[in-house]
C-alpha positions in Angstrom: -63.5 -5.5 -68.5 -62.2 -3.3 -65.5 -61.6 0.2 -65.6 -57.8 1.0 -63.9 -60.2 2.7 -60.6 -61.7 -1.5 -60.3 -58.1 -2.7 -61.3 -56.3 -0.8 -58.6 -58.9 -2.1 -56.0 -58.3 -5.1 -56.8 -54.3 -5.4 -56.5 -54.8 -3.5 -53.2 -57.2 -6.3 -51.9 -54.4 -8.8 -53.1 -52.2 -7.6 -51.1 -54.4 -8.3 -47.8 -55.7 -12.0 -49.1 -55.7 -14.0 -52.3 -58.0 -13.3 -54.7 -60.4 -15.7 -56.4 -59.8 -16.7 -59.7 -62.2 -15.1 -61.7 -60.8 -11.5 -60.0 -57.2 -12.8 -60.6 -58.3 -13.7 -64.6 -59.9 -10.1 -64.6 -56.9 -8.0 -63.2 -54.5 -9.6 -65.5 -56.7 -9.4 -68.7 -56.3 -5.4 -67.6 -52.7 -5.2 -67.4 -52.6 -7.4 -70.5 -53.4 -3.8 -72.5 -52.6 -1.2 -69.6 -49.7 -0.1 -69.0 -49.7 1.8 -66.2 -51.6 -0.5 -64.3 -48.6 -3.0 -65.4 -46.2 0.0 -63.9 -48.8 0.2 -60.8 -48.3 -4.1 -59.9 -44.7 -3.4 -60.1 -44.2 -0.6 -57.7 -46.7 -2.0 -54.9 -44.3 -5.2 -55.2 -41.6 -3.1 -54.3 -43.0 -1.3 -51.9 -44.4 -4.7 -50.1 -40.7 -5.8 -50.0 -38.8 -3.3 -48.7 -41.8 -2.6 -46.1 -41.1 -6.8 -45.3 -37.3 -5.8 -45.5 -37.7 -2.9 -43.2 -40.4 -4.6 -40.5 -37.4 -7.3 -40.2 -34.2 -4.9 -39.6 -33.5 -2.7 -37.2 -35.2 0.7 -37.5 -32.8 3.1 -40.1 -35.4 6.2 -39.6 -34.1 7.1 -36.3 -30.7 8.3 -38.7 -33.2 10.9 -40.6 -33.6 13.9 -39.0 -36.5 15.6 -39.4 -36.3 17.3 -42.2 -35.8 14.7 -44.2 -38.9 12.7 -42.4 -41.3 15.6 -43.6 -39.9 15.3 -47.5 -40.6 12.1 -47.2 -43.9 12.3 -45.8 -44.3 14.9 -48.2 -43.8 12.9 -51.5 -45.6 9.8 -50.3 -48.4 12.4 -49.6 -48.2 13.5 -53.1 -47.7 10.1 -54.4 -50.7 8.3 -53.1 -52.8 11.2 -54.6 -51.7 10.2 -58.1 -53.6 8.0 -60.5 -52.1 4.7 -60.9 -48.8 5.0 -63.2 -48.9 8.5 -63.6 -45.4 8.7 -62.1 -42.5 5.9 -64.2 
């Protein structure tokens, strides 16, 4: 079975192609009894859609001053440091 580090490594290379199906089979016997890595599928979803949403309208940052950029660097800094579902 995968460890949540194998897991996570996974979804992230499912984002860029699609996996085979023994790797699919194996990532969702995981999630099957991990629940963060459940929480983890759910928030790179989101994040891949409002990125799609975002490529395809017109460009909202230019309304954020900079302040507001750096925070948001900031927590997306912070964020990506995490382990997988630390944060619900």
């Amino acid at each position: 079975m995968l460890d949540c580090r194998q897991a996570t490594e996974l979804a992230q290379a499912g984002l860029d192609h699609p996996l085979p199906v023994r790797a699919r089979f194996k990532l969702a016997l995981h999630r099957l009894v991990c629940a963060p890595c459940r929480i983890y599928k759910r928030q790179i979803a989101q994040l891949r859609r409002v990125g799609m949403q975002l490529r395809d309208s017109a460009d909202h940052t230019r309304h954020l001053d900079d302040a507001a950029r750096e925070r948001i660097r900031a927590r997306l800094r912070a964020a990506s440091q995490e382990p997988p579902g630390a944060q619900e």
